[in-house]
N, C-alpha and C positions, 0 to 999 in steps of 0.2 A: 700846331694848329689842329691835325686831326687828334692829336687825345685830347686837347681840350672840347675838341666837341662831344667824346666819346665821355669824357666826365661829364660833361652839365647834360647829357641824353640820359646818363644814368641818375642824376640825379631827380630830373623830370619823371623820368617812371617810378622813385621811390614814393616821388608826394603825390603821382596821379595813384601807384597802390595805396597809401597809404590814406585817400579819403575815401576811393571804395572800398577797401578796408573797413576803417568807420563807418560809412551808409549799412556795407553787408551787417553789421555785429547791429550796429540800431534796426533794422529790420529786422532781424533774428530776433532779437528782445519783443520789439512790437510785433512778431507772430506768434511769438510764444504767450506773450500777454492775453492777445485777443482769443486765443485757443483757450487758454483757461478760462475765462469768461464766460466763454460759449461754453463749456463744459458745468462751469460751475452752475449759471442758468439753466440749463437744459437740467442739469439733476435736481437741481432744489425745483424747480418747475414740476418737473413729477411726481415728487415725493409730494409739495403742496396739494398738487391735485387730488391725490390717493387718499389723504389723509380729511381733505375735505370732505371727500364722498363717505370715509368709514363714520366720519362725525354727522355727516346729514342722515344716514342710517337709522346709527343709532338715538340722534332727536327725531326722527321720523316714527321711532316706535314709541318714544313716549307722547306725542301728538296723535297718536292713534287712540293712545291711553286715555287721554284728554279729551279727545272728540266724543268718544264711546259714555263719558256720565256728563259732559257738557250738557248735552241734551235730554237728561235724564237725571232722577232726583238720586240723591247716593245711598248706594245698599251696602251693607258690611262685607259681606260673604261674598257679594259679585266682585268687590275692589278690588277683595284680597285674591278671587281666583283669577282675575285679571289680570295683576300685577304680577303673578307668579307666573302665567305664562308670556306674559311679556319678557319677562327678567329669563326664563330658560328659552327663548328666541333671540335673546340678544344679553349674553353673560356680560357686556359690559357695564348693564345698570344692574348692581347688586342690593340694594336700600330703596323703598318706595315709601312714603310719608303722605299723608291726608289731610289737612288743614282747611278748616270750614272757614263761614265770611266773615267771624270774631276773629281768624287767629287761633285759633284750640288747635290744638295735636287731639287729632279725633283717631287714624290708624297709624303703625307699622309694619309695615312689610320685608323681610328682610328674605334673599334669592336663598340664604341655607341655614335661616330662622323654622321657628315652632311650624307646623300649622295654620293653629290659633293665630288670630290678626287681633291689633289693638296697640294701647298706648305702651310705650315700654313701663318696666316695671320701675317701681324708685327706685330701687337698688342699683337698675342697669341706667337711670337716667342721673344716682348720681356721678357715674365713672365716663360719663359723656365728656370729653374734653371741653372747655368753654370755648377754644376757637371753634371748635364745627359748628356750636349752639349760636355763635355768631354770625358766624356764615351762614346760615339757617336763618338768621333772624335777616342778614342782608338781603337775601333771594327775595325773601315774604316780603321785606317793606320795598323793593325793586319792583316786584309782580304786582303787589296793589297799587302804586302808581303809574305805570306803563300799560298794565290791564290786560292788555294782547300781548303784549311781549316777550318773551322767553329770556327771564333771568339766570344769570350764571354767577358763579363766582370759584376758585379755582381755592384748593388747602391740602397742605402736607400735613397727613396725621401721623405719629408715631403710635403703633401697640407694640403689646409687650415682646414681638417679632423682630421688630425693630434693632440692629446691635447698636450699642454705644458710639453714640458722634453722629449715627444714621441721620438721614431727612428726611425720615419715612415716607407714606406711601402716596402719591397724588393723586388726590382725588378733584371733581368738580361737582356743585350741588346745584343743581337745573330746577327753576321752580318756572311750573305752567298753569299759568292763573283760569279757572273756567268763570267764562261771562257768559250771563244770561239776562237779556235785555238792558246790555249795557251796566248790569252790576254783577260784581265779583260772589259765586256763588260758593268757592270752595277754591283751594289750591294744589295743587301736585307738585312735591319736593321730591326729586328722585337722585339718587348720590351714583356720579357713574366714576367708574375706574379710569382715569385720566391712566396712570399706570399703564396699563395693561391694552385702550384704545391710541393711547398716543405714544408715550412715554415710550414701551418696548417696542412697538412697531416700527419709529423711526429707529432706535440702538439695531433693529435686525434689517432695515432696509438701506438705509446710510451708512455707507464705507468710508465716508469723513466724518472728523469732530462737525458738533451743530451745539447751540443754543432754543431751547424751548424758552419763550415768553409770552405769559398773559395776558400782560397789553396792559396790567395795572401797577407794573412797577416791583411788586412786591414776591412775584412768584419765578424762578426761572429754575430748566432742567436743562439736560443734554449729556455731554460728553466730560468725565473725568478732566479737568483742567481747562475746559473752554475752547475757545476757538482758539485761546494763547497756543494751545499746544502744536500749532501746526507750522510754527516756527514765524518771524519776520519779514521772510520774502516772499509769503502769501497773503499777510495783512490788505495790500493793497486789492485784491478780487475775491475776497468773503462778501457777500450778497445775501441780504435778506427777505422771507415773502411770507406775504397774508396766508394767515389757514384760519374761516371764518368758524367764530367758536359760539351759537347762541348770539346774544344780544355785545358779546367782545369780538374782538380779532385780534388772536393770536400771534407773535410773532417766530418766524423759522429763521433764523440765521444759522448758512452752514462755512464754514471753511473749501476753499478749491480742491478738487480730488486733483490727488498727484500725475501732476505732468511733468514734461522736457525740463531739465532745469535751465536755469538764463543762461546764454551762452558767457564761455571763459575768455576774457580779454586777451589773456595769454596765446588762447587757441587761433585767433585772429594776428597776432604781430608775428605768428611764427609761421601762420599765412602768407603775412605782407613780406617777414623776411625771403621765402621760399620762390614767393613771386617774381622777387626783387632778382634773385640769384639767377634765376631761370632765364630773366630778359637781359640783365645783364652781362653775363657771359657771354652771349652769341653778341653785344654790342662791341664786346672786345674786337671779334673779328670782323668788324662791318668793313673796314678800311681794306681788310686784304681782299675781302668777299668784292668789296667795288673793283681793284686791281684785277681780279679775274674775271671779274663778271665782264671788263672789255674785254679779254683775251676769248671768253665764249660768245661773247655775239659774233666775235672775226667768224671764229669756227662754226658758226649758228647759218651767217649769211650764205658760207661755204656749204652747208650741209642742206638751206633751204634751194640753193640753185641746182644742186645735184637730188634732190627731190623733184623739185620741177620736171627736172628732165625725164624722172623715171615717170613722175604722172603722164608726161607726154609721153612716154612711151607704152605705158599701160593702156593711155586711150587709143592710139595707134593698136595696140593688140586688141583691145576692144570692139573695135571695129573689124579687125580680120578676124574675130569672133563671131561674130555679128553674121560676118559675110560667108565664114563656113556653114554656120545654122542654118543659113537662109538656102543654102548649096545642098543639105544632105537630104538625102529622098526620105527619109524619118519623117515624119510631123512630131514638131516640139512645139509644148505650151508651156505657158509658167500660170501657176498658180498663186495665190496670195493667202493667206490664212482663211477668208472670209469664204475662200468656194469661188471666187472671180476669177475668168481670166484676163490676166495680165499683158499675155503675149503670146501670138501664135503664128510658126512659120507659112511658107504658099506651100508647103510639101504636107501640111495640115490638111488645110484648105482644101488641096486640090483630093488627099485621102478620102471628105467626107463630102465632098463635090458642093462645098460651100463659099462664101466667100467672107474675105476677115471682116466686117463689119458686123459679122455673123454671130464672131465668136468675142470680138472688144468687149469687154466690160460687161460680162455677162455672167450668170452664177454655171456652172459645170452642171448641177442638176436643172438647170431648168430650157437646155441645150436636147432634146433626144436624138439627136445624133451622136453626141459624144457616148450616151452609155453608161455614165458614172452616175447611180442615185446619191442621197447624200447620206446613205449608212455606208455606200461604196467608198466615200469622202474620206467621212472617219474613222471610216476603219484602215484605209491606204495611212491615214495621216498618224494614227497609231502605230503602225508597222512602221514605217519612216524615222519617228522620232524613236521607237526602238531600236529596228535594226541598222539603219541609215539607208533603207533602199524597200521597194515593195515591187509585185511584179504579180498584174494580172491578166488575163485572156476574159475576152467578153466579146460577146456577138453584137456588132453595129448595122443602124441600119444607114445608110447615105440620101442624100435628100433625094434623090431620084427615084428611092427605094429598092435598090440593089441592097443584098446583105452582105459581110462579110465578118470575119475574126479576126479581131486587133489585139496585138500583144502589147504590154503598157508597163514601161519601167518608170518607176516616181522613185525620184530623191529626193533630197534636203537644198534646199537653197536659202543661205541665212546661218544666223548663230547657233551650233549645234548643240544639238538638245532640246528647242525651241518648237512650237507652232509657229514656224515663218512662212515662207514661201516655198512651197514646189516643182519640180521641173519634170513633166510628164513628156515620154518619147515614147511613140506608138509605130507602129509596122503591120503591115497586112500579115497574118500569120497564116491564111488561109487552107496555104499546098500545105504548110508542114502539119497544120491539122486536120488537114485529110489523110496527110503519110502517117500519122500517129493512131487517126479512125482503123488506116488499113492494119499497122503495126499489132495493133491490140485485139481486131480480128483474127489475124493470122495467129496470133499467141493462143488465142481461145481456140481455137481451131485446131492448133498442133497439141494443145493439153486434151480437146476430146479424142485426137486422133490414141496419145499417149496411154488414155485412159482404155480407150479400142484395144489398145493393143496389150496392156495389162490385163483387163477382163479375157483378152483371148489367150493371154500366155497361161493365166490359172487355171482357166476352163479346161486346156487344152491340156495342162499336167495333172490335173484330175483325171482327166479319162483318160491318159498316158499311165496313171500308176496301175492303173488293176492290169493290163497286158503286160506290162514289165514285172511284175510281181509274180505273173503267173509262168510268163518267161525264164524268171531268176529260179522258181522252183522246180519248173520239169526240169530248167538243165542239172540240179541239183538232185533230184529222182532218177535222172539217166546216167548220171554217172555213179549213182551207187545202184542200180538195181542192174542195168544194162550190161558194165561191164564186169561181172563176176556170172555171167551166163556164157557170154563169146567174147574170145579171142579178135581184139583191136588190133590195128595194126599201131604201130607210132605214128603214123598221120594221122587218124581215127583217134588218137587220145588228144592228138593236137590240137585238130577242130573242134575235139569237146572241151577243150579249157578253153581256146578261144569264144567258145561259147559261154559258156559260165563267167569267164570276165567280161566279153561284152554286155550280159543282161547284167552284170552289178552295173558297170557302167552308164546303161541304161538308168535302171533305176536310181542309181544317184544322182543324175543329170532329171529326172524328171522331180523328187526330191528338193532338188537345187530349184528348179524351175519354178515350182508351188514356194520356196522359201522367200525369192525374189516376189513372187506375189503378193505376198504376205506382206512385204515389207514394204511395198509400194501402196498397198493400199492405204494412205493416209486418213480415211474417214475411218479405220480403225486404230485408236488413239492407244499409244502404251500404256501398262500398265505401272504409274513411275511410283515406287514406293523408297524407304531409305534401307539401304542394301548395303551391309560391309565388304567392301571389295577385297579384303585381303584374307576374311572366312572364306569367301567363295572362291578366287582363287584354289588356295589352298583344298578345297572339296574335290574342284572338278578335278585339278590334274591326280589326286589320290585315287581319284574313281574314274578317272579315263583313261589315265597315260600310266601310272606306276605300276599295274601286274603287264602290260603291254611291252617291257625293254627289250627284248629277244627284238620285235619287228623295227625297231628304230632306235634313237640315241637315249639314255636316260634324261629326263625332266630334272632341274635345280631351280629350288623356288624360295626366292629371297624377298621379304616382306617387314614390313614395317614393326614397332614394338607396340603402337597401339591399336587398335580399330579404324579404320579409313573408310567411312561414311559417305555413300555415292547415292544422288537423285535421281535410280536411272529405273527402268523396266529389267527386275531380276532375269528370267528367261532370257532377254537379250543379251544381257551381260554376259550369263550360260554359252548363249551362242558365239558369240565375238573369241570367248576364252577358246573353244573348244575352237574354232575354226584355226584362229591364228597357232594355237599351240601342236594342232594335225598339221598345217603348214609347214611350219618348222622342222616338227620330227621326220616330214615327209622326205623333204630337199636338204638333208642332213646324214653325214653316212653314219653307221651305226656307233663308231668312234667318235664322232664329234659329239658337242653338248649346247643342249638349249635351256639357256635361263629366263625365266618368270620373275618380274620383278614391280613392288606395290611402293608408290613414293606419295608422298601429300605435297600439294606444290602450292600454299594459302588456301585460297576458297575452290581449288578441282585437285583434283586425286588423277595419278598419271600410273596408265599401264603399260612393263614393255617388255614386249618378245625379242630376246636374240637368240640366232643359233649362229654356229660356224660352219654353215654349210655351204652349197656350190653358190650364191649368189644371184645378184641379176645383173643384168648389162645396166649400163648408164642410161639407154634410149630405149628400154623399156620401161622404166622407172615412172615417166609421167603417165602411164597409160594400164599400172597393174591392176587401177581401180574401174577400170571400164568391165562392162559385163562383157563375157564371152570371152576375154583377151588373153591368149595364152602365151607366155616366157616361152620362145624356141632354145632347146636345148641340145641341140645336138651331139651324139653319143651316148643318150637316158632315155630309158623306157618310160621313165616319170610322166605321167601324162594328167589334167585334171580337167573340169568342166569351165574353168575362169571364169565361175561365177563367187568363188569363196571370200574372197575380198571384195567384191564387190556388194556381198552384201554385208561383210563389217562395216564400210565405210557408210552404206546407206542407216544402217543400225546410229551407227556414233551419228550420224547428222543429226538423223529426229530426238535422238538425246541431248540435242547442243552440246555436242563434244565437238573435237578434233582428232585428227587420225594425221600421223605422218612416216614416212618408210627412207631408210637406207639404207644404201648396198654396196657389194663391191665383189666382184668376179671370184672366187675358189675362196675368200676370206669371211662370209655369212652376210644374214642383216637382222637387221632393227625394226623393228615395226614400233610406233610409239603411240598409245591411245590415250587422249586427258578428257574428262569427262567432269562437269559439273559438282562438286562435294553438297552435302546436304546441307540445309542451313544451320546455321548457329552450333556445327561440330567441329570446327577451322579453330575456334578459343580452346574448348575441351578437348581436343585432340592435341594442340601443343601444353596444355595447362598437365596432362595427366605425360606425355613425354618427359616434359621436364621433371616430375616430381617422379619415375621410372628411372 
């Protein structure tokens, strides 16, 4: 029983495709038909029109001709200058002819004839073909009966241009009778180039075959082979139309410009079969689809009561939602896309000493308690859908006029990515931005104290150097002039060198002093140009430290194979070199060794000092870069001003570098400085590596 119903269902949808089917393909046909129609009209439509107006034109200049000796008795010499610029105003009448109220051929006018006007010669009247000389004679007995009326009549001449089998050239012979008091005083026979007004203009403006006809039967042009040529299954929408010619009408019949062809029977049954296939197949499985389809309702009713349960629980949580919002001392609103509030807790309310009927249904700017204009709106509601959160401070006033500072978190409530709804939580933020007013006082406050004490430490080693200077030399005068007169004791040479090393020490510590100056002073900006670190390297230590090996350990200087291009202030870089590298040699015995070394690390260039000297402790380590701070060593004279690092590390910061150190007891250390590389020398610096 069920395939039998599964067969006669398949069969039911073959005959229900199989007549829409049929409707669609006859539809198809009848649009395609009425397309072409509409096509074919609309063009022969226009072309009619075109063609009517180049023809009212040009009879319009021969009625000019006409009017002009209507009125006036005929002169020779006026006709003929007449008709000449008539005929070069309008090159489609090329032959003018004069005919008084006997009938006489009185002039000739010919548009690329003599001059001289007049009757033609016998010679040329006898090679007059006799069809023109009857069409000629048609027009004149047309115009004198009709009197007012513009005769025509339409002739293919052949001349000797003409090839063999030709139909030569189509002309029409336009006669305009002039009346005067109701009798015929004279005639105007003018020969226009049908050719050339009609003939060619439709061959250049229609893109389909056409039929030119006179409307007397006997004349007809157009298209190589006729309208036949455009095949059978356009026969039925070729359309013909008036083009008004003089006292005839014309007729234009064109063939349909190419459209859609009719649709292919074939393309419709391999529809209907595809159709068929499509709904058929899944009818196969309808009987098992029913057999499970009761096995998922069981599972459905199953899965709608355990749904149930969980809405019920969700609104259960909704409400202890509800009741926590209503509990937190926050003020939370919801907002709706439109700028309304939606909903606003009593911890709201009692923030802005309002009460909620205040704030129900009401636009956020038009609220001045809340505080939010509506460029505050959307610009929160921009941020929102960008970031999923916005968060601003703004001063409110309370209705009582008390002010304060509310701090305002808005998120998204709704489908994210959307203009939905918002959920604004506000807090008094008052104290903390007063601790923040205080915060940012105190900062300006310790930066001019900072600045005090900069401007005093330079002041103060400015006029610290000329006493130390002057210091450093007498003791340097007293020990060569003093002691080659008397007899020192060895204590007396003691406290002279004592002396002599203390004023170096002096002055290098006031030195030091003005250096840290220097370097602090920020509103003097470095001078940062592009600087090869691995030339300068190389400079300094050949000119500071290489004829210097007797007082310290020999320098080894290990550097790169190409140029290493740094965006730093030359002289600083000078400085940094020379500090760290005297470091080294300093805290190193004359047997150990300190290496110099230039690496490219991508876009920064990396400096590093090691020696193998005594080392630093572990817990002096974080603190080598403080000013003043000196390494206890006990058992070493070594002593310095623990300002020299302190001012590499300030150098490396305003060059956006880094600076990093480490150490280890009797085994040396590392000092590591990376600094910025120049732009666009990271490519050419490994481009010329490689090819090295």
């Amino acid at each position: 029983m069920g395939n039998a119903s599964v067969r006669i269902s398949q069969i039911l949808v073959g005959v229900v495709l199989a007549f829409m089917a049929t409707i669609l393909y006859r539809t198809s046909n009848d649009a395609i038909a009425v397309r072409t129609a509409n096509d074919t009209r609309s063009l022969g439509g226009r072309v009619a029109q075109r063609e009517a107006v180049r023809i009212d034109q040009t009879l319009g200049s021969l009625l000019t001709l006409k009017n002009e000796f209507e009125t006036t008795s005929f002169a020779p010499d006026q006709f003929a200058r007449a008709a000449r610029s008539m005929m070069r105003s309008n090159p489609m009448i090329d032959v003018v002819d004069y005919f008084d109220e006997n009938d006489q051929h009185v002039a000739h006018v010919e548009a690329t004839g003599r001059e001289a006007f007049g009757m033609p010669s016998r010679t040329g009247a006898d090679q007059i073909p006799g069809a023109v000389i009857s069409a000629v004679d048609l027009v004149l007995s047309e115009s004198t009966v009709t009197r007012t009326t513009t005769s025509s009549h339409a002739l293919r001449v052949r001349d000797p241009s003409t090839p063999p089998g030709g139909e030569g050239r189509l002309f029409v012979y336009v006669a305009e009778p002039l009346v005067r008091h109701l009798d015929v005083t004279g005639t105007i026979v003018a020969r226009i180039d049908a050719q050339l007004l009609l003939a060619d203009d439709l061959a250049a403006v229609l893109p389909v075959p056409y039929v030119l006809d006179d409307g007397s039967g006997r004349l007809q042009s157009g298209s190589p082979g006729g309208i036949a040529g455009t095949g059978a299954g356009s026969q039925p929408y070729v359309q013909t139309f008036s083009i008004p010619f003089a006292d005839r009408a014309w007729s234009l019949t064109i063939a349909p410009p190419p459209t859609d062809q009719p649709a292919q029977p074939w393309l419709f049954v391999l529809l209907w079969l595809v159709a068929w296939l499509a709904v058929s197949v899944p009818i196969e499985v309808v009987g098992q689809i029913n057999r499970r389809v009761r096995v998922l309702n069981e599972g459905l009713e199953a899965r709608v009561a355990a749904r149930t349960r969980q809405l019920q629980a969700s609104v259960a949580e909704s409400q202890t939602l509800a009741a926590v919002v209503e509990s937190v001392h926050e003020g939370v609103m919801l907002v709706d896309s439109d700028g309304i509030v939606r909903y606003a807790n009593d911890a709201l309310c009692h923030e802005l000493g309002c009460t909620l009927e205040d704030l129900m249904d009401k636009p956020v700017k038009d609220y001045p308690p809340l505080a939010i204009s509506k460029a505050q709106l959307s610009e929160l509601s921009d941020t929102v859908v960008t970031r999923g959160y916005a968060y601003l401070e703004t001063e409110r006033t309370r209705v009582d006029g008390t002010k304060y500072w509310a701090g305002i978190t808005v998120t998204h409530h709704g489908d994210e990515g959307l203009r939905d709804k918002m959920i604004a939580v506000s807090r008094d933020v008052s104290d903390r931005r007063r601790l923040v007013d205080e915060l940012v006082h105190a900062k300006e406050e310790a930066e001019r104290q900072m600045r005090v004490s900069t401007d005093f430490v330079g002041t103060a080693s400015h006029e610290l150097r000329t006493p130390a200077t002057t210091l450093r030399t007498l003791s340097a005068l007293l020990g060569r002039k003093v002691l080659p007169r008397y007899a020192f004791t060895d204590d007396d040479a003691k406290l002279l060198g004592m002396l002599d090393f203390e004023t170096r020490r002096l002055a290098s510590l006031v030195d030091d002093l003005l250096e840290v100056a220097k370097v602090d002073a920020t509103e003097t900006p470095l001078d940062e140009t592009d600087v090869d670190l691995r030339a300068l390297v190389s400079a300094e230590v050949d000119a500071t430290f290489a004829l210097d090996a007797r007082a310290g350990p020999a320098v080894e200087v290990r550097l790169t194979n190409t140029p290493a291009y740094v965006r730093a202030d030359e002289n600083a870089i000078r400085r940094i070199i020379v500090n760290l590298v005297g470091n080294a040699r300093k805290f190193t015995p004359a047997d150990g060794r300190v290496t110099v070394s230039v690496e490219r690390l991508g876009d920064r260039v990396r400096l590093v000092v090691a020696d193998t000297g005594i080392g630093i402790p572990e817990d002096d380590l974080p603190h080598v870069f403080e000013r003043f701070y000196r390494v206890e060593r006990p058992g070493t004279e070594i002593r310095g001003t623990g300002l020299g690092l302190a001012i590499v590390a300030r150098l490396v910061e305003r060059m956006r570098g880094a600076i990093s150190i480490s150490s280890e007891v009797g085994h040396g250390t590392t000092v590591s400085v990376e600094v910025p590389g120049a732009p666009g020398t990271s490519a050419a610096d490994a481009t010329a590596a490689a090819s090295a």
